[in-house]
C-alpha positions as CSV (number, residue, x, y, z in Angstrom):
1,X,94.7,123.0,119.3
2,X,98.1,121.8,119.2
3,X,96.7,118.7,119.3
4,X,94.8,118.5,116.3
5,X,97.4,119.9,114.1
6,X,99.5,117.1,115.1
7,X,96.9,114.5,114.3
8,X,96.3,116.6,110.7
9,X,99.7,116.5,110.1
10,X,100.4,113.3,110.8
11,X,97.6,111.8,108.3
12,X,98.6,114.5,105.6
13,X,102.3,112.6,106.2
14,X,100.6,109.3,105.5
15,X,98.6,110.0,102.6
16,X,101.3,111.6,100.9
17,X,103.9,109.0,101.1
18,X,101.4,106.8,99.9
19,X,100.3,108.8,96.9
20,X,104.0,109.7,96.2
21,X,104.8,105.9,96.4
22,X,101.8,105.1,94.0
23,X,103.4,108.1,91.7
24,X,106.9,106.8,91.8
25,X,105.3,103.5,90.9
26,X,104.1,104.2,87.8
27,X,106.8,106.2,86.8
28,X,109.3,102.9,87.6
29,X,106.9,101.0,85.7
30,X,106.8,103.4,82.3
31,X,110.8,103.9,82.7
32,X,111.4,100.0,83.3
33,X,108.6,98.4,81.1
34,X,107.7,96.3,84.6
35,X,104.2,96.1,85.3
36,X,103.4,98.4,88.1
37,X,103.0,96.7,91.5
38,X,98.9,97.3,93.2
39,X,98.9,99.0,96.4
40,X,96.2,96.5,97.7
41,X,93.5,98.0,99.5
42,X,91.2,95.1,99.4
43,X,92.7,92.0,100.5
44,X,91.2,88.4,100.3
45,X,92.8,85.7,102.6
46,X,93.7,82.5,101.9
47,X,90.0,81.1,103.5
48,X,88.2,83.4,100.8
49,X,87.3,86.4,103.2
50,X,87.8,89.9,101.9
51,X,89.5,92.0,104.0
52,X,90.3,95.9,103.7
53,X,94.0,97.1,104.4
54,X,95.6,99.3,103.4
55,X,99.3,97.4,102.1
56,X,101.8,99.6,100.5
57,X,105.5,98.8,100.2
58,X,107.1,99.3,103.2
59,X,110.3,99.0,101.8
60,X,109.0,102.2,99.8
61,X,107.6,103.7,102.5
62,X,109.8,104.0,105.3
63,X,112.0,105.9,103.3
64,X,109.3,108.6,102.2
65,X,108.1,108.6,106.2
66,X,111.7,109.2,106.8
67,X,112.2,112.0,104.2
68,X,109.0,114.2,106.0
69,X,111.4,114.2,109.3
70,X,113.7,117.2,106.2
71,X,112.0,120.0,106.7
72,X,108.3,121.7,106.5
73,X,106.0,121.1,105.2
74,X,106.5,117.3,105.9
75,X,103.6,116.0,103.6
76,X,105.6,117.9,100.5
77,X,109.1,115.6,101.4
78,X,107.1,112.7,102.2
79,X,105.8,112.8,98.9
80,X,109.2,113.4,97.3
81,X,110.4,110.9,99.5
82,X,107.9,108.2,98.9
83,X,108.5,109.0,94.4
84,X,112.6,108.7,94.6
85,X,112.1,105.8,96.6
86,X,109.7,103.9,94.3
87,X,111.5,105.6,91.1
88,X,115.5,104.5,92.6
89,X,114.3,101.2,94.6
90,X,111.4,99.4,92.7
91,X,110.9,96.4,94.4
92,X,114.4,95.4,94.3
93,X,114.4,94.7,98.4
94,X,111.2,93.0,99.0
95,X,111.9,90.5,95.9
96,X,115.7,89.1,97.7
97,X,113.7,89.3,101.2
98,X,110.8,87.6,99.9
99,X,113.7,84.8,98.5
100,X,115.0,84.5,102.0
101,X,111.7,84.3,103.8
102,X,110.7,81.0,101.3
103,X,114.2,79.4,100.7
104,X,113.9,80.1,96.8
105,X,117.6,80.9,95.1
């Protein structure tokens, strides 16, 4: 039994720092006037194929899987966690990283 209410727990984790990222999203977006990044869960490759993934910001979402270690219940801080990190952080990181990764200045 144990068991299972890991494996529940665990996914309830997930979806809420996910759906709190989403949240935070759109609230960065209506406070910023930036158009809201997609959290892509279809994904076509460069050779046309469609792919499904699930691709959310991990720069977003390390933080809100991080913030669910607080205190119970875990999904409840995830999802706080996964909102102040998309509200505070945008996209900030993954813009300079993506710079560094292509050589742009």
């Amino acid at each position: 039994m144990n068991i299972l209410r890991f494996i529940f727990n665990t996914i309830s984790v997930f979806i809420a720092a996910l759906a709190g990222n989403w949240f935070g999203e759109q609230v960065h977006s209506w406070a910023t006037g930036e158009p809201a990044r997609e959290m892509n869960i279809v994904h076509t490759n460069k050779e046309g194929e469609t792919m499904i993934a699930i691709n959310p910001r991990l720069s977003n979402f390390i933080p809100a899987l991080l913030a669910s270690l607080f205190a119970r219940p875990h999904w409840l801080w995830a999802f706080f966690g996964g909102v102040f990190a998309s509200v505070i952080l945008g996209n900030r990181y993954e813009k300079e990283f993506s710079k560094i990764l292509t050589g742009e200045e």
